[in-house]
Structures are given as structure tokens and as C-alpha cells.
C-alpha positions as CSV (number, residue, x, y, z in Angstrom):
1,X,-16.5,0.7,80.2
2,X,-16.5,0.7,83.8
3,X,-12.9,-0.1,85.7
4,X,-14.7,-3.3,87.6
5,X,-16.2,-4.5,83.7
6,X,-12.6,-3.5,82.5
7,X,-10.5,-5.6,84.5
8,X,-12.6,-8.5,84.8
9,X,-12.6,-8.8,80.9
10,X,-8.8,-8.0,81.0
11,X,-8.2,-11.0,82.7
12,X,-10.1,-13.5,80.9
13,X,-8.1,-12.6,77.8
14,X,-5.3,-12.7,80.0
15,X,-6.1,-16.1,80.6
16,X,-7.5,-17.5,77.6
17,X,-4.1,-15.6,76.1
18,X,-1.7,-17.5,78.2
19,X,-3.6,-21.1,78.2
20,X,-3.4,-21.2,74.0
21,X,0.7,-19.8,74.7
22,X,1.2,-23.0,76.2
23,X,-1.0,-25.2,73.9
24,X,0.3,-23.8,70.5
25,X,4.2,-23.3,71.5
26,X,4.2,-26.4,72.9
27,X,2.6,-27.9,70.0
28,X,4.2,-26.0,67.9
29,X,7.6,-26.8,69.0
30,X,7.1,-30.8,68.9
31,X,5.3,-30.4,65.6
32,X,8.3,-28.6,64.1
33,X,5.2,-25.9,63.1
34,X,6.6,-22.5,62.8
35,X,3.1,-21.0,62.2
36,X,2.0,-22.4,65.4
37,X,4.8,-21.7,67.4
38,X,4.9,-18.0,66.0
39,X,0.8,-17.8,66.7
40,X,1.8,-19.3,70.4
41,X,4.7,-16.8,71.1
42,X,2.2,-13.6,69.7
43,X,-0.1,-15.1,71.9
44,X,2.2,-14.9,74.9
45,X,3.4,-11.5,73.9
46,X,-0.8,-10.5,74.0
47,X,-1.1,-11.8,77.6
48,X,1.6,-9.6,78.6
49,X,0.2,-7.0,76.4
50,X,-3.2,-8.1,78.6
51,X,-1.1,-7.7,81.5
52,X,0.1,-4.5,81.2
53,X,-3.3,-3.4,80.5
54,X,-4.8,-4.9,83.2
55,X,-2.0,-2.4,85.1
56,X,-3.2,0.8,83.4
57,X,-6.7,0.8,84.5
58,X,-7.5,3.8,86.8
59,X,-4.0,5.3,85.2
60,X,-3.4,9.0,84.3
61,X,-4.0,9.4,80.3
62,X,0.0,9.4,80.2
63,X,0.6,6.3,82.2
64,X,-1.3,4.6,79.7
65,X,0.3,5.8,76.3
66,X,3.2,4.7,78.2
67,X,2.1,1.1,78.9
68,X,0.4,0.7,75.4
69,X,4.0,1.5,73.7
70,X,5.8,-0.8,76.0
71,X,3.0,-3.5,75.0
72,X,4.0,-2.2,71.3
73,X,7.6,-2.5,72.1
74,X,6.9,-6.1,73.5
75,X,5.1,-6.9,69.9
76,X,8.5,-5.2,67.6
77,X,10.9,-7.3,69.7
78,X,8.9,-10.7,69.2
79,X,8.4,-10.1,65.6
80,X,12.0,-9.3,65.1
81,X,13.1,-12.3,67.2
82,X,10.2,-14.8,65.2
83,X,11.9,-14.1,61.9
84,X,15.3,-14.5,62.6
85,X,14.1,-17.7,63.5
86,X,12.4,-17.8,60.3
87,X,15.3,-17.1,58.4
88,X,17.1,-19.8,60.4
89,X,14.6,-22.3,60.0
90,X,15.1,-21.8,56.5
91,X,18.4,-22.7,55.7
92,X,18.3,-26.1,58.2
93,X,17.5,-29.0,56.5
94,X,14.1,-30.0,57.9
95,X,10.9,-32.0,57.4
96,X,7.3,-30.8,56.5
97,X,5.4,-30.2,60.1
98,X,2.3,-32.4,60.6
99,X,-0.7,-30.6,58.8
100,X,-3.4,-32.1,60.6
101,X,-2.1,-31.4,63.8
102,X,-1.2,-27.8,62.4
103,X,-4.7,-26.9,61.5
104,X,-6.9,-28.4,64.5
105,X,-4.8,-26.5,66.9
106,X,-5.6,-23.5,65.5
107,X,-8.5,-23.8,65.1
108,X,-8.7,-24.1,68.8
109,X,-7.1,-20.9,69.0
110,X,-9.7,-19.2,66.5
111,X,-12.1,-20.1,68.8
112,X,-9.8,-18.5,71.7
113,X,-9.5,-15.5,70.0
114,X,-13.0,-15.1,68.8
115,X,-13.8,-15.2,72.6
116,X,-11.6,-12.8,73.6
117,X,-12.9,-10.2,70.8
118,X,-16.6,-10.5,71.9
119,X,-14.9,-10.3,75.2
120,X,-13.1,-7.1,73.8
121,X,-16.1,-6.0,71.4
122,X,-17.5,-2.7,73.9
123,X,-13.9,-1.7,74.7
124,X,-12.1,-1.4,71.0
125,X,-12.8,2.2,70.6
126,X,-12.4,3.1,74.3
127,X,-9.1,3.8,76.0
128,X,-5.7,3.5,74.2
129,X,-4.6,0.2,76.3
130,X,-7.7,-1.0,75.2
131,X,-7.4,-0.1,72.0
132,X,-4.0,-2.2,71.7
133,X,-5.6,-5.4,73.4
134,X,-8.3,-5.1,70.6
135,X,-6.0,-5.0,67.8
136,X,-3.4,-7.4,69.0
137,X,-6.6,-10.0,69.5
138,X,-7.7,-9.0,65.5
139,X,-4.4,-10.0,64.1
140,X,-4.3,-13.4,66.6
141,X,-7.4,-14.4,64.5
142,X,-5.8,-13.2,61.3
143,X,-2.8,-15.3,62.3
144,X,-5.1,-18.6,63.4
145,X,-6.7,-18.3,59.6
146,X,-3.4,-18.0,58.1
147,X,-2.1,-20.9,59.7
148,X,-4.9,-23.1,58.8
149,X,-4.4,-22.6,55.7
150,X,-0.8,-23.1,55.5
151,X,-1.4,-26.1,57.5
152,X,-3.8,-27.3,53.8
153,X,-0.9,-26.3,51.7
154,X,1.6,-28.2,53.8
155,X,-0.6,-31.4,53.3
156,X,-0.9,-30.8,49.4
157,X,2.3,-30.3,49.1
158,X,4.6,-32.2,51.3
159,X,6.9,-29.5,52.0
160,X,7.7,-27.3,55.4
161,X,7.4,-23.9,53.2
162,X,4.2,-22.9,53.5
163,X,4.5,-23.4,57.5
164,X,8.0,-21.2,57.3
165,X,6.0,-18.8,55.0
166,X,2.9,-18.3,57.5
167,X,5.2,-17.7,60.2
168,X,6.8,-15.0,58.8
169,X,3.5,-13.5,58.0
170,X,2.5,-13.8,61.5
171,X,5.6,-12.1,62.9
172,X,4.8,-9.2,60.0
173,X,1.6,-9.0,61.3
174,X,2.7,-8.9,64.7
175,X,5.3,-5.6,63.5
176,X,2.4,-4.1,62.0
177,X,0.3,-4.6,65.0
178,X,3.2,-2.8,66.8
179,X,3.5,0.0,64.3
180,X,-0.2,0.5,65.0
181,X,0.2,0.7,68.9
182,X,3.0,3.6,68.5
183,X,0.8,5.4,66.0
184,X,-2.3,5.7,68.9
């Protein structure tokens, strides 16, 4: 893929990464959601990821290895971070998070993320920074899915787990995702 091609597609995920960051933690925070607000931090984590990319185009071979496992770095630290607050979460006394509100948003961010992986589509078997963006993006969507359908079980049941358990699948995702960046 061509530097020029590279960059500009870079930076619409960049974008599109750090717009849903905002609209997911946010809502995720004043829905008491922790599947949104871990799908909103991972997504903030990705634009940085996206950043960092964006800095290793035209970069020697090394420079990038060395970007993609601080972007992998980035991911571990989030992930660990996500479910302490996980753990937390589960011991305070707390109230089911609004289901409705829980699944249209990420829905939203599906359709981000799908975006950003026909954005991504060309590159996922090029470079190794582009290689990261294309599987942090993969396990966004994975995430988005998963909270959609925490967000059903939350309504059936009336209960906050099922949001707690989705988040702690999306920050395991997010280590695996890591895991899979050091292994390029």
C-alpha cells in the first residue's frame, strides 16, 4: 500500500477511533455500562495504536516492530487496568446499566468498526504496524457483538452481571490482542 494511501486511511481510523472513545466512555460512564466503557477505552487505546502507526510509515523495518510493541504494550496495560476495574465493580453494590442504551450504542460502534476494517481490508497482511491496526479493529467488532448481547441479557435479566461479564471479556480480548502484537 502506498505511504500517501497508508496514511490517509491511518487517519480516518484514527478518527473514527477517537470519535466512538468519546461516545461509548462517555456513555458508558453515565450508563454505569462496563462493556461500553471497556469497548470506549479499547477504542481509545486503537487511536493511539492508529497514532503510532500513522508515525511508522516511511520507518526502518526496526522502528516499526518497535512502535507495533509499544501499541501492544499500550493494549496489556489497558486490559490489566479494565479488569481491576472489573473486579472492583464487582464487589460495589450497584444497579443493572440501561440495556437499551447499552446495545444501540454499540451498535453504532459496529458500524464504526466495520468502516475502519474495509478501510483496513488491503493493508491486514502488509506491514507489521498495519498488521496490529487490523487486528486491534477485528477484536473492536468482536467486543461491539459481545456487548450487544450482554446488553439482551441485562434486559432479561435485570441484573448488572452480564455487563461486568462482557467487560471482562473485552479487556481479555484486548490482552490477547496484545499477546498477538508481541508475537509479529
Amino acid at each position: 500500500m502506498a505511504q500517501q494511501t497508508e496514511r490517509r486511511v491511518l487517519l480516518w481510523v484514527f478518527a473514527i477511533n477517537a470519535a466512538f472513545f468519546l461516545i461509548e466512555g462517555g456513555v458508558g460512564w453515565l450508563a454505569h455500562s462496563m462493556g461500553l466503557l471497556a469497548d470506549g477505552l479499547d477504542m481509545l487505546a486503537d487511536a493511539f495504536v492508529y497514532g503510532l502507526s500513522l508515525a511508522a510509515i516511511g520507518k526502518a523495518m526496526g522502528r516499526k516492530r518497535a512502535l507495533a510493541r509499544l501499541s501492544g504494550y499500550l493494549q496489556l496495560g489497558l486490559a490489566l487496568l479494565g479488569l481491576a476495574e472489573v473486579v472492583r465493580r464487582s464487589v460495589d453494590p450497584g444497579g443493572a446499566p440501561e440495556p437499551l442504551t447499552m446495545a444501540v450504542v454499540s451498535l453504532f460502534a459496529l458500524a464504526g468498526n466495520l468502516a475502519c476494517l474495509y478501510l483496513l481490508r488491503k493493508s491486514r497482511h502488509g506491514e507489521v504496524h498495519m498488521q496490529a491496526s487490523w487486528i486491534f479493529t477485528s477484536n473492536d467488532a468482536k467486543a461491539n457483538v459481545g456487548v450487544m448481547i450482554a446488553a439482551g441479557l441485562v434486559a432479561v435479566t435485570d441484573t448488572r452481571w452480564p455487563d461486568l461479564v462482557i467487560g471482562a471479556i473485552v479487556f481479555l480480548i484486548v490482552a490477547r490482542g496484545a499477546w498477538r502484537i508481541f508475537r509479529l
